[in-house]
Structures are given as C-alpha cells and as structure tokens.
C-alpha positions in Angstrom: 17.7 6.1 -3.2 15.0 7.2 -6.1 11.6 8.9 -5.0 9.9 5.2 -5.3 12.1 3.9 -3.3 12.1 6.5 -0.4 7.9 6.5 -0.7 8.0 2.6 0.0 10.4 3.1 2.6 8.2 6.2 4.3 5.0 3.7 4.1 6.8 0.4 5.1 8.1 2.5 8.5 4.8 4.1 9.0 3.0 0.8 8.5 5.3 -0.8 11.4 5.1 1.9 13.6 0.9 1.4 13.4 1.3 -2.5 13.8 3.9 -1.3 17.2 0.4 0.8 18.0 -1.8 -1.5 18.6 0.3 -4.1 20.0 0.8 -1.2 23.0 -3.0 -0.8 23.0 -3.3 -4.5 23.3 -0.9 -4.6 26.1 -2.1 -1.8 28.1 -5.9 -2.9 27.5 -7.0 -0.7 25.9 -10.6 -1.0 24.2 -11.8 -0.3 20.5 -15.2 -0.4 19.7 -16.0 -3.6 16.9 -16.9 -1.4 14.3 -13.1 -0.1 14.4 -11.7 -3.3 14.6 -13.7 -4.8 11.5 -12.4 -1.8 9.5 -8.8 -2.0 10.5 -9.1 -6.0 9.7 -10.5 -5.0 6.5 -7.2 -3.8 5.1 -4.7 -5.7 6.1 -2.6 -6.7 3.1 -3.1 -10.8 2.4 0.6 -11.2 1.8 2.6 -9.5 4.9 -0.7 -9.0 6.9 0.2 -5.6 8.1 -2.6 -2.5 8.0 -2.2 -0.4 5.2 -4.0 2.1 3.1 -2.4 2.5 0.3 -5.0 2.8 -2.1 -3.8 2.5 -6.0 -5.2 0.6 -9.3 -3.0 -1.0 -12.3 -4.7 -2.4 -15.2 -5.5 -6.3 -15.3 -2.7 -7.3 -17.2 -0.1 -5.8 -14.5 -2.2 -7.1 -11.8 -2.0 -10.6 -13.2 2.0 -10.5 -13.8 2.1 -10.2 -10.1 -0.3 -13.6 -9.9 -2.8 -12.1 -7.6 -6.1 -12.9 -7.1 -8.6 -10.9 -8.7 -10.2 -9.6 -5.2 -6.8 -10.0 -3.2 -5.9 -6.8 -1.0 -2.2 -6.5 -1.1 -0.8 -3.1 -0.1 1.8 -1.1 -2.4 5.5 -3.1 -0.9 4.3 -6.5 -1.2 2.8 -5.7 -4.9 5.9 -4.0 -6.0 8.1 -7.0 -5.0 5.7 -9.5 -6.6 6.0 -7.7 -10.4 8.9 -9.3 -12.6 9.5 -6.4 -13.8 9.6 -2.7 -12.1 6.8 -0.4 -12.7 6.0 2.6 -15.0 3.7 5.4 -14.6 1.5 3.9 -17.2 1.0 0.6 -15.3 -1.7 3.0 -13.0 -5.0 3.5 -13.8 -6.1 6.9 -14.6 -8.4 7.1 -12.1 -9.2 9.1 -9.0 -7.5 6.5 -6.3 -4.2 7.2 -8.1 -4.5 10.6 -8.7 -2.1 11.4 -5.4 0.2 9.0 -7.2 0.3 10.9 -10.6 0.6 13.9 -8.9 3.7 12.7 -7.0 5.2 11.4 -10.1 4.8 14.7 -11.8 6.3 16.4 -8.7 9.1 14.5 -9.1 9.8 15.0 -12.9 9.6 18.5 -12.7 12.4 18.1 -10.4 14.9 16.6 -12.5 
C-alpha cells in the first residue's frame, strides 16, 4: 500500500468510527446543542453522506473531470474514486487548505 492509499484508508476508518459516534450518542440520548448539529450537517460529503473534514482544492479543470457540481461538498475518498484518472501533486491548488497536503507529499518523497 502507497502513502495515498494508507492516508485514504486512515481517513475512511476515522470517518466511520465518528458516524459509529454519534449513532451511540443518538442511542444513549444524548443532547447536542443546534448550533453543533448545523455545523456537523454542514460537511457531510453529498456523495457517501458521511462527516468529513478533509479540506483540499484542485483546479477547475480536475474538479470538472470528476463531474461535480461547482458548490458540491464531497470529501477526499469519494473525489478520488470519481477522477478517471489518478491524481498528481499538481492537480492541488497552491493554496493554504492544501498546504498539510504538500507537506505530506514532500514528507514522503524525501523518503524514497
């Protein structure tokens, strides 16, 4: 497994194990205030509706090969499947959202 893959993997398990969460809460009664619970609806991906905050920008011409809506929030998994193709460092933004993303990529070609 390549550092993509394992990064995907670490985020899809952590992602479940939030969703397992809050079905506990739910089923132990637990209360959130509606300010929490407008914000944790706010980023739920559109295509597996799971929570997520995976935060990252590609350039307009990657986001439309996956056939996304402009304003769709889709977290990292369900965008990489979408692309026809895989993805290259140079499909991200340079921008600050991505910045732990470069820096990961650089950790890990120092390490080859």
């Amino acid at each position: 497994m390549n550092y993509a893959q394992e990064s995907i993997a670490f985020v899809t398990v952590r992602r479940m194990e939030l969703k397992q969460k809050e079905a506990d809460r739910r089923k132990t009664g637990q209360r959130i205030s509606a300010e929490r619970t407008r914000n944790y609806e706010k980023f739920m991906c559109h295509e597996c509706q799971l929570p997520h905050a995976q935060m990252f920008m590609v350039h307009d011409e990657v986001w439309a090969l996956a056939k996304f809506a402009p304003a769709a929030l889709v977290c990292f998994s369900c965008f990489v499947r979408a692309m026809p193709r895989p993805l290259v460092i140079e499909d991200f933004k340079p921008c600050l959202t991505n910045e732990m993303l470069f820096h990961a990529y650089t950790l890990g070609t120092q390490n080859k």
